[in-house]
N, C-alpha and C positions, 0 to 999 in steps of 0.2 A: 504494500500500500504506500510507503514510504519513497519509493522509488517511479511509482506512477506521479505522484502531488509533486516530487520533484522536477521530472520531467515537463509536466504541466505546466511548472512556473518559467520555466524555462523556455517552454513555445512561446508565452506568453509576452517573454519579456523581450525575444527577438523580436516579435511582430510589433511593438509598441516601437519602434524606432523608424524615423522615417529620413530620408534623408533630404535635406533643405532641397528648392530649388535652386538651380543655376539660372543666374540672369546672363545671360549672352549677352546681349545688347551694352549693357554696364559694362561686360566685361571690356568687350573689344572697343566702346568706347575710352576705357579708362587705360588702356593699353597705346591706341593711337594715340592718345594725348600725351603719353608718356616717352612715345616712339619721337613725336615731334618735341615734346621738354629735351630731349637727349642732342635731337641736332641743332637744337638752339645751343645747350650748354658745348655741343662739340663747335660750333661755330667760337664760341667766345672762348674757348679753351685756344684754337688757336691765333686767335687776336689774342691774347693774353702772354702766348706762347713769344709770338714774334714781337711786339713790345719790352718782353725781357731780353730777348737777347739783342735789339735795337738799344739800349739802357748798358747795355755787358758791353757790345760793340762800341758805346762811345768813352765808353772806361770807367762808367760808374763804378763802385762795391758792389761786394756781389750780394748784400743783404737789401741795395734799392732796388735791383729786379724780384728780388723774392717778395720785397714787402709790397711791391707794386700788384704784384700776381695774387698775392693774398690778398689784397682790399678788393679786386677784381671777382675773385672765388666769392668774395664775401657780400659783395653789392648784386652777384652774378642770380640769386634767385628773384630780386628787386624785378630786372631788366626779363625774367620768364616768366612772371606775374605779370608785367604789362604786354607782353607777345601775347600769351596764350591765356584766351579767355578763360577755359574752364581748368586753371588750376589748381581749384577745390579740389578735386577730385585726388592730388596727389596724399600720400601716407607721410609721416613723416622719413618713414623708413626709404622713401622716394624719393625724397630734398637731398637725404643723408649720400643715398646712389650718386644723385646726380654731380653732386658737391665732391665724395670722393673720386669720379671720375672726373674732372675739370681740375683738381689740384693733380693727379699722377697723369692726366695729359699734357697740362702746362708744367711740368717738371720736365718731362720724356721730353718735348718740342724743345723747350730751350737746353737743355743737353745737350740733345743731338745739334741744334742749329750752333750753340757754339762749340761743338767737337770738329763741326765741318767747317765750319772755317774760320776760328783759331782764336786768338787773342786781341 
C-alpha cells in the first residue's frame, strides 16, 4: 500500500509542472537590439582605439591614451542610449558584455597599431 501512495504522489507531482512559455518575439527582439548595441560599441571601440594610438604617436605618456580610452569606455553607454531606442531592454549583465568588450578591443587596437609602427 505504501508503495502504490508513493508512486501516486509522484505522478502527481511531475504532472503539476509546466513549463513557462517562450516569447519568440521578445526574444529575437531583444537579441537584435543587442546584435546592433554590439556594433555601435565595436564602432566606438575603434574610434577609441585609433585616438590612443594618434595620442602615443604624438609622444604623449602612455597613461593619456589609456585615460583617454577609459573616459570613452565610460561615457560609451551614454552615446548607445541615445543611438538605440529600445535600450531598456538591455540586462545589466549586457552593459557589463558590452563594456568589457570595448575596453579589450581598445587595448588589442592600440597595441597592435603601435607595435606596427613603432614609437
Amino acid at each position: 500500500m505504501a508503495k502504490k501512495g508513493r508512486r501516486k504522489l509522484e505522478e502527481e507531482e511531475a504532472a503539476a509542472f509546466d513549463f513557462p512559455v517562450f516569447d519568440e518575439v521578445g526574444f529575437v527582439t531583444k537579441e537584435f537590439e543587442l546584435g546592433a548595441a554590439l556594433a555601435v560599441a565595436g564602432i566606438l571601440t575603434v574610434v577609441l582605439g585609433l585616438i590612443a594610438w594618434v595620442f602615443t604617436h604624438l609622444g604623449f605618456a602612455w597613461y593619456v591614451p589609456l585615460l583617454v580610452g577609459l573616459l570613452g569606455i565610460a561615457l560609451s553607454p551614454f552615446v548607445i542610449r541615445e543611438v538605440r531606442a529600445r535600450h531598456d531592454l538591455y540586462a545589466m549583465s549586457d552593459w557589463a558584455g558590452l563594456l568589457a568588450l570595448e575596453f579589450f578591443g581598445f587595448l588589442a587596437l592600440w597595441f597592435v597599431l603601435v607595435n606596427l609602427t613603432g614609437p
